[in-house]
GUKEVO-488846 format. One record per residue: x, y, z of N, C-alpha, C, O, CB in turn. Coordinates in steps of 0.2 Angstrom, whole numbers, padded with zeros to 4 digits, always signed. Each point is the difference from the previous one (the first is absolute). Glycine has a CB too. Example, Ala and Ser with C-alpha at 12.3 -4.5 7.8 and 13.67 -1.06 7.14 Angstrom:
2
+0066-0028+0039-0004+0006+0000+0004+0006+0000+0005-0001+0003-0014-0005+0003/+0007+0011-0010+0004+0006+0001-0004+0005+0003+0003+0006+0001+0003-0009-0011/
//
This chain:
184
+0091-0030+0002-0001-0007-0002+0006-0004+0004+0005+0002+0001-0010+0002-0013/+0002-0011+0013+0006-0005+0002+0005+0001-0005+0000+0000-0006-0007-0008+0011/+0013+0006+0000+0007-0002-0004+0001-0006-0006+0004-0001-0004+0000+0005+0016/-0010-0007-0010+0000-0009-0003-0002+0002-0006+0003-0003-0004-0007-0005+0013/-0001+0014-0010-0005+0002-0002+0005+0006-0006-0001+0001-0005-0009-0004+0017/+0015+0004-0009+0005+0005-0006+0004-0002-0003+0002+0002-0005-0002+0006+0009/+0002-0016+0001+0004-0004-0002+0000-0004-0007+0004-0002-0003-0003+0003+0014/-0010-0003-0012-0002-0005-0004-0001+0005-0006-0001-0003-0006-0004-0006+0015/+0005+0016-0008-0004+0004-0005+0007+0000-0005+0000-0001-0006-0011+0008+0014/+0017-0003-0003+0007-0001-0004+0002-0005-0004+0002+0001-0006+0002+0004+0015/-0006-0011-0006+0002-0007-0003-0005-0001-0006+0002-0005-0003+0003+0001+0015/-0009+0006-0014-0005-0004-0004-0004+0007-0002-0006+0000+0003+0006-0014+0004/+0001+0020-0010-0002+0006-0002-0005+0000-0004-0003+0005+0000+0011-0002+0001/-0011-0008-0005-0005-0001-0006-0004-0003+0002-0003+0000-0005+0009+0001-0004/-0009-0005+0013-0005-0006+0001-0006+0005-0001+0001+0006+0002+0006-0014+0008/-0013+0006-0014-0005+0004-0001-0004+0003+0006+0003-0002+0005-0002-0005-0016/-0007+0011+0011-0003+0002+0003-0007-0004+0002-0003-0002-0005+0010+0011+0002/-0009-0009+0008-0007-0006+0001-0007+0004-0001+0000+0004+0004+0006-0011+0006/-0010+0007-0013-0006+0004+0003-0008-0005+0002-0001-0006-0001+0008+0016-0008/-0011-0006+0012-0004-0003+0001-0001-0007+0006-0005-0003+0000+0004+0009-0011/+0008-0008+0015-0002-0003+0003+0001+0002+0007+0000-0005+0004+0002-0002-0014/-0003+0013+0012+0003+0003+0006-0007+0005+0000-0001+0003-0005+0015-0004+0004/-0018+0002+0006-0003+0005+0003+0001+0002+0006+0003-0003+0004-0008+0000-0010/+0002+0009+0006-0001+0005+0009-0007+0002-0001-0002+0003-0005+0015+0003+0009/-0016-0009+0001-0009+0004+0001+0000+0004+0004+0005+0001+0004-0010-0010-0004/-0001+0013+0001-0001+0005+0003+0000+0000+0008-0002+0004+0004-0003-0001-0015/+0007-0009+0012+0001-0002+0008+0008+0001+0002+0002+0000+0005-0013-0011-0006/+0014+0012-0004+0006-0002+0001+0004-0009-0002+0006-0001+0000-0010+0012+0010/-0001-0014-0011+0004-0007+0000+0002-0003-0008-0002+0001-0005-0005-0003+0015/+0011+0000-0009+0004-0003-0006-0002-0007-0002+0000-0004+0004+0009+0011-0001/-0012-0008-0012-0003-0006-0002+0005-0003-0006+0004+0002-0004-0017+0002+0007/+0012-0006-0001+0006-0006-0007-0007-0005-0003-0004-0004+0002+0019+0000+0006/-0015+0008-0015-0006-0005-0003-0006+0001+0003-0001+0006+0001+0008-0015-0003/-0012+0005+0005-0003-0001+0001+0001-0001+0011-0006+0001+0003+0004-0005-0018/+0006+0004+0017+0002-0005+0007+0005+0009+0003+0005+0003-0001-0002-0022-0005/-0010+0020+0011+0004+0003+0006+0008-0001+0004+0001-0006+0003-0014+0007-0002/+0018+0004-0002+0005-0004+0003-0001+0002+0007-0003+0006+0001+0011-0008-0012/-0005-0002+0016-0001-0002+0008+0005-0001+0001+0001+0000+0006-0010-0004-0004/+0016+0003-0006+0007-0001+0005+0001+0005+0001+0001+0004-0005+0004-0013+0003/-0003+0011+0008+0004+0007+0003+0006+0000-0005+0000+0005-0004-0002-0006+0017/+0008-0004-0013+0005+0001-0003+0001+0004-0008+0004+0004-0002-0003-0013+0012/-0007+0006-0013+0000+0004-0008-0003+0003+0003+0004+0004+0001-0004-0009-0011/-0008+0008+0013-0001+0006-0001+0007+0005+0003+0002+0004-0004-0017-0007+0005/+0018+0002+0004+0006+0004+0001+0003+0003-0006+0001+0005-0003+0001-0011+0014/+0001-0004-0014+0006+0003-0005-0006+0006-0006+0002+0006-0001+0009-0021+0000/-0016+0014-0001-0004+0006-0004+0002+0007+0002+0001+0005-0003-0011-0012+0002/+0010+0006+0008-0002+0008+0000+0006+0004+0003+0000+0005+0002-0014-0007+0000/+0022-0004-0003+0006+0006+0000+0000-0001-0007+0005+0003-0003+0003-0004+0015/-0010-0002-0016+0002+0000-0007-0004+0001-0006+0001-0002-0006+0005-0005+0011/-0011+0014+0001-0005+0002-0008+0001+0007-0001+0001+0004+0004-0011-0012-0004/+0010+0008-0006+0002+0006-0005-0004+0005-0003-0006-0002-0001+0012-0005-0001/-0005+0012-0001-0004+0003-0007+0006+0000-0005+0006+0001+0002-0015+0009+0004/+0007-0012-0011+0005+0002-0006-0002+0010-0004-0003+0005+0002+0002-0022-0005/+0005+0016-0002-0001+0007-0003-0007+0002-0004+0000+0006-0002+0014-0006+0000/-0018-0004+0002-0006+0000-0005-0005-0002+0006-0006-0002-0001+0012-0003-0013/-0005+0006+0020-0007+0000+0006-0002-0007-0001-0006+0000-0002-0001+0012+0001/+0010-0018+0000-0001-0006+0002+0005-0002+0008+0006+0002+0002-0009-0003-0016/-0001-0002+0016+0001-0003+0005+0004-0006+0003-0002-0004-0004-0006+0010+0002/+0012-0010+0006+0001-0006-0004+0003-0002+0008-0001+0002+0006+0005+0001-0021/-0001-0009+0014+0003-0004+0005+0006-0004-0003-0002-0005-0004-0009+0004+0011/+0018+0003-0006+0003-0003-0002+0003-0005+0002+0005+0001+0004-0006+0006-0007/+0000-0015-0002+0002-0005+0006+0007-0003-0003+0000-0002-0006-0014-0001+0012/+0017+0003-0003+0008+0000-0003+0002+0001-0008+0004+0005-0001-0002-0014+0012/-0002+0008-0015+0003+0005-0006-0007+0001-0003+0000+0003-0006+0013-0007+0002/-0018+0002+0006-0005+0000-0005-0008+0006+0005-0001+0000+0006+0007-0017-0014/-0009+0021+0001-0005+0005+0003-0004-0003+0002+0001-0005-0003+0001+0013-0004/-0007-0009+0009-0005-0001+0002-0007+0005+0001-0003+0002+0005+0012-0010-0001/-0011+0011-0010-0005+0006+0001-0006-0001+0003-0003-0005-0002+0008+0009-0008/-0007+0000+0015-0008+0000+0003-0006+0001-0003+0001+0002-0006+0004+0003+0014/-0010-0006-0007-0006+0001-0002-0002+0005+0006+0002-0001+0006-0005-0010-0013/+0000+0013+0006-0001+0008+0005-0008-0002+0003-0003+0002-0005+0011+0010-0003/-0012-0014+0013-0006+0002-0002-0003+0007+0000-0005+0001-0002+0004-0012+0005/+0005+0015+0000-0003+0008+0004+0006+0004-0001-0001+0006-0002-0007-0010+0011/+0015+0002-0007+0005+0006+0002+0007-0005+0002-0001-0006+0001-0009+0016+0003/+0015-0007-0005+0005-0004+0001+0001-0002+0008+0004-0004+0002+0001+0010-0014/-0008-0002+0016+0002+0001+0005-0007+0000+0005-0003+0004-0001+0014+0001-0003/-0013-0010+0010-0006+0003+0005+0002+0000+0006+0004-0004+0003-0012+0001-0008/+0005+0009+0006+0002+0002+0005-0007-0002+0007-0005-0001-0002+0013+0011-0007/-0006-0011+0016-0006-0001+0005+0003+0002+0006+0006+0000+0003-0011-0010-0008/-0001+0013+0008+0002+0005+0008+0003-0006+0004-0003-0005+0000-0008+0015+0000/+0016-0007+0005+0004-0002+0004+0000+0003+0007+0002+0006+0000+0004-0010-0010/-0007+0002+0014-0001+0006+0009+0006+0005-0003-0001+0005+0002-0004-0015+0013/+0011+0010-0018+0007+0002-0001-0004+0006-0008+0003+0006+0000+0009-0020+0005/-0016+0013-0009+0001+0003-0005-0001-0005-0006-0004-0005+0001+0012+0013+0005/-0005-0007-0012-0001-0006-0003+0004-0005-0002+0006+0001+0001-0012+0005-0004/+0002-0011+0001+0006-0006-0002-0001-0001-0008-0006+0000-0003+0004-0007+0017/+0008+0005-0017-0003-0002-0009+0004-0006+0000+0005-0002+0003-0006+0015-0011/-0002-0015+0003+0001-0006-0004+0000+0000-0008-0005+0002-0003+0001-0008+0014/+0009+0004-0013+0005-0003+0001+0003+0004+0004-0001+0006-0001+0001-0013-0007/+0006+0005+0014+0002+0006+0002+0004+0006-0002+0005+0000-0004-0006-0008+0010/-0001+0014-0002+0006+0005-0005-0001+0004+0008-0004-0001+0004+0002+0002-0021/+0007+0003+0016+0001+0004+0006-0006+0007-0001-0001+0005-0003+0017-0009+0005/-0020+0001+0005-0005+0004+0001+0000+0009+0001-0001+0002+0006-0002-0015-0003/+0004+0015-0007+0000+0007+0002-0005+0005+0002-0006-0002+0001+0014+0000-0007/-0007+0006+0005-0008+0006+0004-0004-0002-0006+0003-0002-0005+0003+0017+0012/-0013-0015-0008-0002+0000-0009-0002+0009-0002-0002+0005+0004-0007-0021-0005/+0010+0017-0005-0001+0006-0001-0006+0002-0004-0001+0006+0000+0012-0006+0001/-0015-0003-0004-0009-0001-0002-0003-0007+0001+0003-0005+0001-0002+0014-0011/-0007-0007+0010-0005-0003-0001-0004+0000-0004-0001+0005-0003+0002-0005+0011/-0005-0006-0010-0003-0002-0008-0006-0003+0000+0000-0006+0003+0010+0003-0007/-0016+0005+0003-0004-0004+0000-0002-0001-0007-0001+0005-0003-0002-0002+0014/+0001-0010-0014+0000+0000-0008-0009-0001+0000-0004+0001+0005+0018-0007-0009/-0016+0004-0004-0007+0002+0001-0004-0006+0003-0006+0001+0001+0007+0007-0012/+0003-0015+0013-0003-0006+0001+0000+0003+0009-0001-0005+0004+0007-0007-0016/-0005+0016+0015+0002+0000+0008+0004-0002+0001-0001-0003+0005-0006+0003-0001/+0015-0003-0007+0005-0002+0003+0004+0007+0002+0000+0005-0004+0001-0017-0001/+0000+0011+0010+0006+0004+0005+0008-0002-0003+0003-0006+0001-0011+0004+0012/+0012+0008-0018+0007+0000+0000+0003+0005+0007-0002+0004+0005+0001-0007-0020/+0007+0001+0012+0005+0005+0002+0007-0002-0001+0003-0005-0002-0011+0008+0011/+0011+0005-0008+0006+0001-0004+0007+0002+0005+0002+0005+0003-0010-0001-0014/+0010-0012+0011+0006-0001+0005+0006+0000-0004-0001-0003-0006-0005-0005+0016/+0012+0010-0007+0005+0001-0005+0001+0000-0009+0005-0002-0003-0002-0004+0015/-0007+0008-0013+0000+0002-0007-0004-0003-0002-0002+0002-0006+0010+0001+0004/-0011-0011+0005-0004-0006-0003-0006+0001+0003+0000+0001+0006+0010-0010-0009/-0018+0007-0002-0004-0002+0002-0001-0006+0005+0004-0004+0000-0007+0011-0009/-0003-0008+0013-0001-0004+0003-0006+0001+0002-0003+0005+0002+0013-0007+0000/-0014-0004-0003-0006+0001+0001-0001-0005+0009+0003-0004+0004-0007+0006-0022/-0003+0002+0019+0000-0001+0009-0004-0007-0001-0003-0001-0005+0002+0016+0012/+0002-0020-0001-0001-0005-0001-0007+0002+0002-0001+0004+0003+0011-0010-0003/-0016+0001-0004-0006+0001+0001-0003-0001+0008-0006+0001+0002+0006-0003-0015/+0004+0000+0016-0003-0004+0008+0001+0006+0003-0003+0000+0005+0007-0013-0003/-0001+0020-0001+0005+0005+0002-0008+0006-0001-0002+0004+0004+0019-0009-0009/-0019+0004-0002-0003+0009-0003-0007+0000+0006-0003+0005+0000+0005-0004-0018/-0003-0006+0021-0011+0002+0005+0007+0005+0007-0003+0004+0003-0012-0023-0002/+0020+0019+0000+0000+0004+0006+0005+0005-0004+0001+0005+0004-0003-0014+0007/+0004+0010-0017+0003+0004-0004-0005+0008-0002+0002+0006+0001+0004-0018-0005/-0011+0009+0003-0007+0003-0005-0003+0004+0007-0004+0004-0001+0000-0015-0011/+0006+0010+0018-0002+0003+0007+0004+0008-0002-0003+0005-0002+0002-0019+0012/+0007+0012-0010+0007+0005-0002+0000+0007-0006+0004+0004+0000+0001-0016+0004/-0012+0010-0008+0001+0005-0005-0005+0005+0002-0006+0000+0003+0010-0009-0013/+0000+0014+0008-0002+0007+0003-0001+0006-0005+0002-0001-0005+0003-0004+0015/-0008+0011-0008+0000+0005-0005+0006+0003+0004+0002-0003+0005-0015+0005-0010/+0016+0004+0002+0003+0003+0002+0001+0002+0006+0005-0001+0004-0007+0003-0012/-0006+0001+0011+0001+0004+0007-0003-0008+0005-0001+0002+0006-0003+0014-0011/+0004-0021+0004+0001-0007+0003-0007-0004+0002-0001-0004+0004+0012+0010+0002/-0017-0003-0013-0005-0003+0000-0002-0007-0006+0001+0001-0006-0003+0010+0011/-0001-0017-0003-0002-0004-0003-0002+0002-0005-0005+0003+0001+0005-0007+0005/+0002+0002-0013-0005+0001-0006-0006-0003+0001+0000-0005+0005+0009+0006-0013/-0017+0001+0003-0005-0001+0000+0001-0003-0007+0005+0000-0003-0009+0009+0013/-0001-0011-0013-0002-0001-0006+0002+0006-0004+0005-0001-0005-0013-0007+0010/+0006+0013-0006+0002+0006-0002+0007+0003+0000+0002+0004-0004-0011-0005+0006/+0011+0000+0002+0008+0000+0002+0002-0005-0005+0004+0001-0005-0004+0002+0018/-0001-0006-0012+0005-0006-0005-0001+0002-0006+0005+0001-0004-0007-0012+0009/-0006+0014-0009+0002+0000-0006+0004+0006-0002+0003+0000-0006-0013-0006+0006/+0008+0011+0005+0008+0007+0000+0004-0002-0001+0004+0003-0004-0006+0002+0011/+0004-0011-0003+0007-0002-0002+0001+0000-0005+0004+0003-0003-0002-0009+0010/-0006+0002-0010+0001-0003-0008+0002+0003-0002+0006-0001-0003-0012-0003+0000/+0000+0011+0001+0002+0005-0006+0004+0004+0002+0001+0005-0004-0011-0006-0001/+0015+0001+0013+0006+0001+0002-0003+0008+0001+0004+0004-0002+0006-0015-0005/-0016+0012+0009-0001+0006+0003+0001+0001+0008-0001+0005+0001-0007-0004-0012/+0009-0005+0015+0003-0001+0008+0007-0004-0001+0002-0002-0006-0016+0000+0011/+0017+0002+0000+0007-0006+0002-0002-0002+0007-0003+0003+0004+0013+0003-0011/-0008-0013+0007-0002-0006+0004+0007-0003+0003+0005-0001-0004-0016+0000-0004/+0012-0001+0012+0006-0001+0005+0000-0007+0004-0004-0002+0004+0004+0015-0003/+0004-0017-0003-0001-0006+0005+0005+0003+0007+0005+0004+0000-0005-0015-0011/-0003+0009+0019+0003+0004+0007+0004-0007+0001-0003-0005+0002-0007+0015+0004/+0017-0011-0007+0004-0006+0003+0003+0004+0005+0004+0005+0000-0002-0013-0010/-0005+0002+0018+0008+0004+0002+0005+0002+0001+0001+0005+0004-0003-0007-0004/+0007-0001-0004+0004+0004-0003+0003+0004-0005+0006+0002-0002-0008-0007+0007/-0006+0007-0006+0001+0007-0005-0007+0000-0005-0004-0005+0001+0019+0004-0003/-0018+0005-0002-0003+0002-0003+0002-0001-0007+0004+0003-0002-0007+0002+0011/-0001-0010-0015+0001+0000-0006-0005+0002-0004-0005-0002+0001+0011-0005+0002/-0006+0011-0007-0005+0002-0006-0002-0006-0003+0003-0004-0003+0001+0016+0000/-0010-0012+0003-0004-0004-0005-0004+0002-0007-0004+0005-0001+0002-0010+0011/+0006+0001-0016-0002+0002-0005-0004-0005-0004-0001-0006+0002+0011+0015-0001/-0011-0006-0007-0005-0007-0004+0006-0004-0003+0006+0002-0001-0018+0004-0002/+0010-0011+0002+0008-0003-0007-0002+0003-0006-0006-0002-0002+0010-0010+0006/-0002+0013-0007+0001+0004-0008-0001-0007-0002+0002-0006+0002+0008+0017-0002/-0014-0010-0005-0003-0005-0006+0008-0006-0003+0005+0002+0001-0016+0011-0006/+0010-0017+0004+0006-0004-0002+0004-0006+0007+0002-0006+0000+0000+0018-0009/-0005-0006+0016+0002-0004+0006+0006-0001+0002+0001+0005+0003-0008-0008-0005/+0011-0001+0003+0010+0000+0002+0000-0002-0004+0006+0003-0002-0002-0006+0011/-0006-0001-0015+0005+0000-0005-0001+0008-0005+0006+0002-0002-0008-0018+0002/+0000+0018-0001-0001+0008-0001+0004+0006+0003+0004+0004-0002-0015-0008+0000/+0008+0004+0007+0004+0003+0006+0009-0001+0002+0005+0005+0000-0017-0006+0005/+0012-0004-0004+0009-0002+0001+0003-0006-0006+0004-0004+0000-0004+0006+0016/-0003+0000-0020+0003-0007-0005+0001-0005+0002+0005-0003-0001+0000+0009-0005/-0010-0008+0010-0001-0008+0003-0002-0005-0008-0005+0001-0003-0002+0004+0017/+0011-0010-0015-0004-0007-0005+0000-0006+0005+0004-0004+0002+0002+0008-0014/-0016-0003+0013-0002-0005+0004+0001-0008-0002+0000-0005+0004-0008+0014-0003/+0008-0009-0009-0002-0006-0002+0008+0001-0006+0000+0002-0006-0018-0004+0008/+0022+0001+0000+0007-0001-0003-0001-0005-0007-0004-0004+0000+0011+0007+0013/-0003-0002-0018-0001-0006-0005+0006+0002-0003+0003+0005+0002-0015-0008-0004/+0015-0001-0004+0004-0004-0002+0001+0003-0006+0004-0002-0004-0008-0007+0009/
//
């Protein structure tokens, strides 16, 4: 977090918590209200200054006072980069260790402990990449193997190979104690 940012929090410890007026969409972008925000400079200050708390809320802290997210999908999206991936809000992009597909066809995955769901512009050259084991496209039939988790299915990334699993009923908020819709 900014210094300004620990400075204000020291100084002024109690200022209540905001909800509902902060979102992240499944694009990655940040809404205030109603109104896409476009300045570089807040979206920057947001994303050295966002958080999880201890209860899987999410937040942006903007000098002594919380600012909690609305989640539309996942705390974090992720989109292919010629390098690997890139997430937003930013976090240090590490190797991901699974893959998620939930029952709507979104594409997760599980980067440094946190979900992230793949940005939707990314999955027509993604869904190329999913493979059976021995390095064949699923068929119709195959997929439903998957389901009933009688086959395993593999996304091929250049830099490495991830298993693809289904998301467990509940989704990220189920799975990693994500609270999409934080309240009060």
């Amino acid at each position: 977090m900014d210094n300004s940012v620990l400075a204000a929090m020291a100084k002024w410890p109690n200022v209540p918590a905001v909800y509902g007026w902060l979102r992240l969409d499944a694009r990655g972008q940040w809404w205030l209200r109603d109104d896409k925000l476009m300045q570089p400079a807040i979206v920057d200050f947001f994303r050295r200054n966002y958080a999880r708390d201890g209860e899987g809320r999410y937040y942006v802290q903007n000098g002594p006072q919380k600012v909690y997210v609305t989640l539309d999908a996942a705390p974090f999206i992720a989109s292919r980069q010629p390098h690997g991936w890139q997430l937003m809000p930013d976090m240090n992009a590490e190797r991901p260790r699974l893959a998620y597909l939930d029952v709507d066809g979104r594409l997760f995955i599980e980067i440094g402990g946190e979900p992230a769901l793949v940005d939707d512009r990314d999955l027509l050259a993604l869904v190329e990449l999913i493979v059976t084991t021995d390095g064949q496209l699923p068929d119709e039939a195959g997929w439903q193997a998957w389901q009933r988790g009688d086959i395993r299915l593999q996304l091929n990334l250049p830099e490495g190979v991830l298993r693809l699993k289904p998301l467990p009923e509940g989704g990220v908020s189920g799975s990693y104690g994500v609270v999409l819709q934080p309240a009060a």
